[in-house]
N, C-alpha and C positions, 0 to 999 in steps of 0.2 A: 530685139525682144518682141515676141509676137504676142496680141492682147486680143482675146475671147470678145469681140464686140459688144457681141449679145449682152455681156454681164458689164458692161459701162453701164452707168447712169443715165435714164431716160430723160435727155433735154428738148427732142422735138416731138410735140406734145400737136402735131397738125395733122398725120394720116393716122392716130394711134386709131386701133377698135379698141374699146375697152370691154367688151362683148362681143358672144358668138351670134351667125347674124343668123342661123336657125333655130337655135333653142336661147338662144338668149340669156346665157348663164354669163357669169362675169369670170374674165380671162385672167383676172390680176391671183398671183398665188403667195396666201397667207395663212403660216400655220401662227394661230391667234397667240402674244407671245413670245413667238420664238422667230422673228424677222431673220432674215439671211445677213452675216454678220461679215462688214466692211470694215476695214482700219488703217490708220494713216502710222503708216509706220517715222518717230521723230528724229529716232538718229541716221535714217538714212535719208528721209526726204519723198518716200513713194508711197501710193494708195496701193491697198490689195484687198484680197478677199482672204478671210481667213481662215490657216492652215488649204491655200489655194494660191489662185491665177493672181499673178501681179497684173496691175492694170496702169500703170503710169511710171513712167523715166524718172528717176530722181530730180525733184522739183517743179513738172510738172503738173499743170493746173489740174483741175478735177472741178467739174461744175455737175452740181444737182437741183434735184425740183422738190423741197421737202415738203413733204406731206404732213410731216408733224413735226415739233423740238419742242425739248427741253430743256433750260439752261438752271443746274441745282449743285448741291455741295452734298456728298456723303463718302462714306468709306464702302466703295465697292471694289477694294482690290485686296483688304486684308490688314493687318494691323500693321502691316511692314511702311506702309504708306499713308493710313491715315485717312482723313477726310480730304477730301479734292474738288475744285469745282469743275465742273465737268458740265459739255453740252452731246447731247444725243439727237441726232438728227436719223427723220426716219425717211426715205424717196423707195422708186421705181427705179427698178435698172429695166433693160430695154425687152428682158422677156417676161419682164411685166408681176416681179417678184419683188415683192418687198422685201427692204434692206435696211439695214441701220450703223450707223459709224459713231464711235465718239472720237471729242477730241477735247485734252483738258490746257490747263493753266493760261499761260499768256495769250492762245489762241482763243479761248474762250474771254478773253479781254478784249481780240480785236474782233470778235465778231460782234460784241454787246454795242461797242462804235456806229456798227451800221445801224445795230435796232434802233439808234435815236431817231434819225432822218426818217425811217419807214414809220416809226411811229406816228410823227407828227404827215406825215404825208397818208396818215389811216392808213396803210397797211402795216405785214410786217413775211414774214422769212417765208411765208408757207404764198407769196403772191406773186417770188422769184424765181428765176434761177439764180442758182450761189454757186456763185467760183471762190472756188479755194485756191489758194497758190502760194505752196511754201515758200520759204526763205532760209536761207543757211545762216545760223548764226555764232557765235563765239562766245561761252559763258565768261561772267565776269568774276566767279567768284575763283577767291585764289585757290582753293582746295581741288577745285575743277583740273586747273593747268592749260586754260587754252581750250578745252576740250569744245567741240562741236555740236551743234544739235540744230533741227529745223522747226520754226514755230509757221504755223499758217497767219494767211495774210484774206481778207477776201472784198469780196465787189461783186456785184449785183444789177441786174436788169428785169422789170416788172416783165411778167408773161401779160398773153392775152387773155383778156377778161373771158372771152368765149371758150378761148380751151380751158383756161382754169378752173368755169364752171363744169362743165364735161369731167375733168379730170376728178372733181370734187363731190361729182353724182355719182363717179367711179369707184369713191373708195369711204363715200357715206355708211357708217355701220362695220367697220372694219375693227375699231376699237384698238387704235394701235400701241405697244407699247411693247417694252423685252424685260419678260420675267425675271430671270436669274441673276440681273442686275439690281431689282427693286428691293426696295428697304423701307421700314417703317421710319426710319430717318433720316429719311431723303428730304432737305432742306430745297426746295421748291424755288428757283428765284423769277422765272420766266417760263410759258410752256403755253401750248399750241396743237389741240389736236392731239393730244398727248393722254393716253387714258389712263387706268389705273387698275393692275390686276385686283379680281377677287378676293386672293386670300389678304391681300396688305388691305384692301376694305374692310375686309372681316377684322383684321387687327388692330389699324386704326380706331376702328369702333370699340374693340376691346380697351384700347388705350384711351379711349375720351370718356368712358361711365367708368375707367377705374380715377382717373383725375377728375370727376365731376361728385364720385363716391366721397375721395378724400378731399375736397373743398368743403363736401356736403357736413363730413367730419367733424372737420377744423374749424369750420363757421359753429355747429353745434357747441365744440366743445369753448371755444372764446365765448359764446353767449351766456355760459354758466358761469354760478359763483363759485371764487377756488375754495375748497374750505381747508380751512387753519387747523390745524394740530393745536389741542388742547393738552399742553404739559398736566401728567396726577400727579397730584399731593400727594408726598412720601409717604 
């Protein structure tokens, strides 16, 4: 299998330029948005890029540098599916184009494991490189039949404080995040560098003075007296 290097995941973060060293404009490319779109494919076990280059053998690791995540619950796949928890991890691949992957269910279980330790050690996912590394596993449920599938596994090694700050002055103002996914009811559980498009601003805001209208309501109308229906005299 032959794999487009360039479009791996950026982990050595030690001769990067994050600039042109004549004009000085910043070399990282982001259409604001709309990040270059990675996925772990489950029932086979490999990373790709989507509708593109495979980039890893079935079960092989995959380590990135994230620059932002998300860990939240919503329905962005359709009412066939429901609400899902789901994390979005956004990094650099090596020509310096931002990307984003998700990955839901029990993988999003085993990555919440590691945010304890980082937390209590002050950091947390955006201070690492994160190795993912499937696992093949066997449903239990009888309806399945044995059937197959791969959940990720991961582990972690803190970067250097030096490059991390570099990397960080790099992509300061970037505003990252992928539109087509967001939802006004995106249930939030954890997030990092994570922004938040425009228009679900504008709607969320619509959505907090129409619930601040009808409390305004409710309170008014409980404060009044009820008044009683006076039966007339025949």
């Amino acid at each position: 299998m032959s794999v487009n290097k360039n479009l791996l995941p950026l982990i050595d973060l030690s001769k990067i330029q994050y600039t042109d060293k004549e004009s000085g404009d910043i070399l990282i490319r982001y259409m604001k948005g709309h990040p270059r779109q990675y996925r772990f494919d489950a029932s086979k076990g490999y990373f790709n890029i989507k509708d593109g280059d495979r980039l890893t053998k079935n079960g092989d690791s995959f380590t990135i540098i994230p620059l932002a995540y998300q860990i939240f619950t919503d329905d962005i796949l359709g009412d066939q599916y429901g609400k899902m928890r789901w994390i979005e991890l956004i990094f650099l691949n090596q020509k310096l184009q931002v990307c984003s992957m998700f990955l839901h269910g029990y993988s999003v279980d085993n990555l919440l494991q590691k945010a304890v330790p980082l937390f209590y050690d002050e950091s947390n996912f955006c201070d690492v490189k994160l190795t993912i590394k499937p696992e093949q596993k066997v449903s239990k449920n009888p309806e399945a039949k044995g059937a197959k599938y791969w959940m990720c596994f991961f582990n972690y090694s803190l970067i250097d404080k030096k490059e991390k700050a570099k990397l960080a002055e790099a992509t300061k103002g970037l505003n990252l995040y992928r539109e087509d996914t967001y939802t006004v009811n995106r249930e939030i559980e954890l997030t990092k560098n994570y922004g938040i498009p425009k228009k679900i601003k504008e709607e969320l805001a619509e959505k907090e003075a129409m619930e601040q209208k009808q409390k305004a309501l409710l309170a008014e109308t409980e404060g009044k007296p009820v008044k009683k229906k006076v039966a007339k005299a025949a």
